[in-house]
N, C-alpha and C positions, 0 to 999 in steps of 0.2 A: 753270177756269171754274166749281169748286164753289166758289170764295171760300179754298180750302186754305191761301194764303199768308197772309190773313189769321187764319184762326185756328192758323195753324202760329207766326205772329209774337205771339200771348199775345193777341188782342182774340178774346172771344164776340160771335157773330155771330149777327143774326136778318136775312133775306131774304125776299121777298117768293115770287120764286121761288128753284128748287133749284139752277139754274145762270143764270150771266150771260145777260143779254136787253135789249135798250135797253128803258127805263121799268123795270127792277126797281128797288124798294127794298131797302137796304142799310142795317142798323143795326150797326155798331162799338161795341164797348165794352173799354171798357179801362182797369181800377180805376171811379172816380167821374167818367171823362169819357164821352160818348156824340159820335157822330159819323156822325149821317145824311146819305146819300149817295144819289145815283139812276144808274146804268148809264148812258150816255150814247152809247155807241159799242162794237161788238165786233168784233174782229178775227177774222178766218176766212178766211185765207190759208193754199196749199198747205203754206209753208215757217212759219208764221206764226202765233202762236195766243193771243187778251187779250182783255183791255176796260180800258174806262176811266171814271169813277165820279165827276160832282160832288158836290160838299157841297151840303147843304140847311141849310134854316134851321133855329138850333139846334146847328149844328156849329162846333169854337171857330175856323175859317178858314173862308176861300171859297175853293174851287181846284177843281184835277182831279189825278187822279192816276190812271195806266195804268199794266195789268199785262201781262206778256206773257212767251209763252216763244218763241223763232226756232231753227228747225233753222239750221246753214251747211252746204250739200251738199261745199262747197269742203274743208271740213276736217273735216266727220264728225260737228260739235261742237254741244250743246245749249247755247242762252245764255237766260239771263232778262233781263228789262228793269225796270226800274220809273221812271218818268218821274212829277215828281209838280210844278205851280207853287200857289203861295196865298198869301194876304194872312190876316194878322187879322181879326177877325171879330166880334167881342164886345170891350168895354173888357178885361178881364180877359184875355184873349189879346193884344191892344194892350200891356198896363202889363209881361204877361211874356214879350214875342217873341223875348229872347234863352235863354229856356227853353223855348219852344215850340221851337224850330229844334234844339234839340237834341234833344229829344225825335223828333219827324220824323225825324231822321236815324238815331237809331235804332231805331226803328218800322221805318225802310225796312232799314236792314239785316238788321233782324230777319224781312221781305220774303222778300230773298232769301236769308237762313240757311234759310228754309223750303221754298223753292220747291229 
């Protein structure tokens, strides 16, 4: 909820508050891209624990992308989530989406290397 996977996965982080909140802003960075984002939803369930964070203008997509960790009482076991949809956003994300995708993909694994 302190934003850890993000900065655990290589992006410096500026937030608006100190942990997730609906209406926090959320600034990404990561080399010479930026990636403002706003809290949208938080998860606070027994077994159950995230948020999830649109893009703002400015950021090279438009999506959402949720974080989350789930107890299973079944098996004992701690899982993470990260659930993420978007489009292009800017020409320049447009001209390079089959490098944007991979980049996101490892962004997200680098996610959950962290978590």
């Amino acid at each position: 909820m302190r934003y850890g996977m993000l900065r655990g996965a290589g992006l410096r982080v500026i937030a608006t508050t100190e942990t997730a909140q609906v209406g926090s802003d959320v600034l990404g960075r990561l080399g010479p891209f930026v990636a403002p984002c706003r809290v949208v939803y938080v998860i606070a369930e027994p077994d159950r624990r995230g948020f999830a964070y649109g893009s703002l203008p400015g950021h090279a997509v438009s999506g959402e992308e949720m974080f989350g960790v789930r107890y299973d009482p079944s098996d004992d076991g701690v899982y993470s989530e990260v659930v993420a949809f978007s489009r292009p956003a800017t020409w320049w994300s447009r001209i390079g989406s089959p490098a944007l995708a991979l980049v996101q993909r490892i962004v997200t694994a680098r996610y959950l290397g962290a978590v």
